[in-house]
C-alpha angles and dihedrals in degrees: 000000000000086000094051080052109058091042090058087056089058094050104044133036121253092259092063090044087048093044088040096049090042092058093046089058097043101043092119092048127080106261138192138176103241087052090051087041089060096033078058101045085232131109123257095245094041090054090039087056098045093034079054086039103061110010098038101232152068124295089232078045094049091051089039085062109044085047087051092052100047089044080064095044090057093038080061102043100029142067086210109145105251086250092049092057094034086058093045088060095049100260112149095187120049086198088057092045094047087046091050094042089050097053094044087049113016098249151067117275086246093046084055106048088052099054098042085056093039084056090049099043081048093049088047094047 
């Protein structure tokens, strides 16, 4: 992890590895780009640019897919029910989670989750 680290600081400004590690710590909370923009001390265009510059997407695309991915990471490692961990991402909707994680992997939150323990009963067998 601390190489990976230090490769992404030769790869990205400072402003993408400061945006990048406040959303990280703030996925379960309600976030907006005008709040990340002032945590930042930059303004809300100037981070947008620079968020579309180096990392190819939206900032509110950005945020929908580290959520996502975490989403994934707890479905995996958690018996959480799939509205538990919706809501602890700050999806209001379960429909509208399951319809974000399916297009990011190809398959429902519950899909997912049993495959992911069928391939580790499987592992410990």
């Amino acid at each position: 992890m601390e190489q990976e680290q230090h490769l992404l600081q030769h790869i990205y400004p400072p402003l993408i590895l400061e945006f990048v590690a406040y959303v990280d710590r703030h996925l379960t909370s309600a976030l907006s780009v005008e709040q990340i923009a002032q945590a930042l001390h930059v303004s809300s265009d100037r981070l947008s640019a620079e968020v579309n510059h180096h990392l190819q997407r939206t900032i509110p695309t950005y945020i929908m897919r580290r959520r996502v991915e975490e989403a994934a990471a707890m479905l995996a490692q958690t018996e959480e029910s799939i509205r538990g961990i919706a809501e602890h991402f700050q999806f209001t909707r379960q429909h509208y989670f399951s319809t974000v994680f399916r297009q990011r992997f190809q398959c429902s939150p519950s899909a997912y989750r049993q495959r992911y323990w069928e391939a580790q009963h499987e592992e410990d067998s």
